[in-house]
C-alpha positions in Angstrom: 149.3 191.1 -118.3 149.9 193.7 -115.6 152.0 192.4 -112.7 152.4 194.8 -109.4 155.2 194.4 -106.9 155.9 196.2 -103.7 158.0 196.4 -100.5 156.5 195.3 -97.5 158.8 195.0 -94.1 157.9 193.1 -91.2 157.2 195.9 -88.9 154.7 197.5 -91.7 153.3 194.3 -92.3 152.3 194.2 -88.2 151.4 197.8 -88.0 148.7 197.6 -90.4 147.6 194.1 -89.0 147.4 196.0 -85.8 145.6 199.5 -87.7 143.2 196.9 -89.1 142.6 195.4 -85.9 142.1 199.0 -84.1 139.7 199.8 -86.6 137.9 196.3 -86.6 137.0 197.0 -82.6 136.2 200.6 -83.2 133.5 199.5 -86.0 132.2 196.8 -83.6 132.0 198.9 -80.8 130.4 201.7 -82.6 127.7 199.1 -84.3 126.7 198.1 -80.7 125.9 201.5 -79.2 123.5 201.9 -82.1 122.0 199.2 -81.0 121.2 200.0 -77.5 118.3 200.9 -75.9 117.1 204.0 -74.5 118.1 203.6 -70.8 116.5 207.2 -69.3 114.1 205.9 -66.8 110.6 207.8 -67.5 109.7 210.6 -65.2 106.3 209.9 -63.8 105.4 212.9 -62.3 100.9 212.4 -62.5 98.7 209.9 -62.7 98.8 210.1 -66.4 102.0 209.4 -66.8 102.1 206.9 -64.3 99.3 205.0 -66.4 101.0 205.6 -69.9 104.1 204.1 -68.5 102.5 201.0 -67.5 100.6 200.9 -70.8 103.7 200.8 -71.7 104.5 197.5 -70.4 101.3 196.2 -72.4 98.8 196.3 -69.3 95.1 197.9 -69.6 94.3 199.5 -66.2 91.5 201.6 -64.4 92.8 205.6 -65.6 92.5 206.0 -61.4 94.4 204.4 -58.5 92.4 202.2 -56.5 95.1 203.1 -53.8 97.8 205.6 -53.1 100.3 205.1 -50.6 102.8 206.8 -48.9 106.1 205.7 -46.7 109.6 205.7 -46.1 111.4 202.9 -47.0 114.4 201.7 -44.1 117.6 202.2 -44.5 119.0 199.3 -44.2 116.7 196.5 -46.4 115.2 194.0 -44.5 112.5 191.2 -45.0 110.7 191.3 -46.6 111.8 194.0 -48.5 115.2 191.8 -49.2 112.6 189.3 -50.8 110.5 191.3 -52.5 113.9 193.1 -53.9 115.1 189.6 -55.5 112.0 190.1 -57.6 112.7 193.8 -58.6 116.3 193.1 -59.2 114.9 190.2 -61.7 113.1 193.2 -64.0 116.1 195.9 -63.3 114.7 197.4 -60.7 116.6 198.0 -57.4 114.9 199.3 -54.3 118.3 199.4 -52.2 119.0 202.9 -54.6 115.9 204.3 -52.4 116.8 203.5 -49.2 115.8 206.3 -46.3 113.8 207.9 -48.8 109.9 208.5 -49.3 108.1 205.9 -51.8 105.3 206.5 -53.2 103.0 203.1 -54.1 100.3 203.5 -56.4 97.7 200.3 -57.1 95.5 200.3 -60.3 93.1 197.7 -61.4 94.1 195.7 -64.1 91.5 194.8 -66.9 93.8 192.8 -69.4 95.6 190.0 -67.5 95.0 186.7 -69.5 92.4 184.6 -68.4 91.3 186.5 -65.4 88.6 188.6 -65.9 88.9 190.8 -62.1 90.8 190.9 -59.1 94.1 191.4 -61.1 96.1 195.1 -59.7 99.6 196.5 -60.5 101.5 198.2 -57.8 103.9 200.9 -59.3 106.5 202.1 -56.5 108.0 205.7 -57.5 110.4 207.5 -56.0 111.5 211.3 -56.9 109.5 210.7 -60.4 111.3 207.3 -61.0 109.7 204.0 -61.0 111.7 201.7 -58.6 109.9 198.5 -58.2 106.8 196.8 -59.4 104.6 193.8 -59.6 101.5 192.2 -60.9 99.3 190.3 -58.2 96.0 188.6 -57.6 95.2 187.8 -54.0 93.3 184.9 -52.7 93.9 181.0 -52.7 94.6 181.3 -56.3 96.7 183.6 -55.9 100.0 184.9 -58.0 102.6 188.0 -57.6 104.8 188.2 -60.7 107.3 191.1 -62.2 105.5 193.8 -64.6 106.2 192.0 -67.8 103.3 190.9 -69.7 103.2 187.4 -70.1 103.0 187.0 -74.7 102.9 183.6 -74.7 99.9 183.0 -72.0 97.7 180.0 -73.2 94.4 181.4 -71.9 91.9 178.0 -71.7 
């Protein structure tokens, strides 16, 4: 039988609590930047890009805008841009970073949406290559606008 025996003070005894700690919080905090996301916004600088990016999302649209538009959004956000911002903000978006500067809105048809067959269009809202807002709508009585996330668990009757 072999029998070890050592020393240990108080004060080691807390340093290597504490060293074990430290390198507990590095390991954890190491382990979750790994797991993080690629967070550079995609540069849409043509049309292409601009449709592979909402491809992206999981949307099939027309390869060509049905419209392009062009304005400068205030400087100081006001309706209903402050309403229409509660939805960006809801999918990361936030059009208040654009303020006083040029937007660019392009509208595509979308062929995909579940259960409607036509009449559903994505807006894409760029500014300096950056996409800054977004939504999915269908106009008329039946009617819907909704963020640019594709609906997976749509029951489509």
């Amino acid at each position: 039988m072999l029998i070890w025996t050592a020393k240990f003070s108080k004060k080691k005894a807390v340093l290597s609590v504490l060293f074990m700690g430290a390198v507990m919080v590095l390991l954890i905090l190491l382990a979750g930047r790994q797991d993080e996301k690629d967070t550079t916004p995609p540069q849409l600088t043509d049309n292409s890009h601009r449709v592979a990016y909402i491809e992206s999302l999981g949307w099939q649209v027309e390869p060509e805008p049905l419209e392009t538009l062009q304005f400068l959004l205030p400087e100081i956000l006001e309706e209903p841009y402050l309403t229409y911002n509660e939805l960006q903000l809801s999918q990361g978006f936030d059009l208040s970073a654009c303020c006083g500067k040029q937007i660019s809105r392009y509208t595509y048809a979308v062929t995909n949406y579940p259960g409607k067959t036509d009449g559903v269009q994505v807006n894409l809202y760029i500014c300096e290559t950056l996409p800054v807002a977004g939504d999915i709508f269908c106009a008329g009585s039946d009617g819907f606008q909704q963020t640019l996330e594709y609906p997976q668990n749509t029951v489509v009757s």
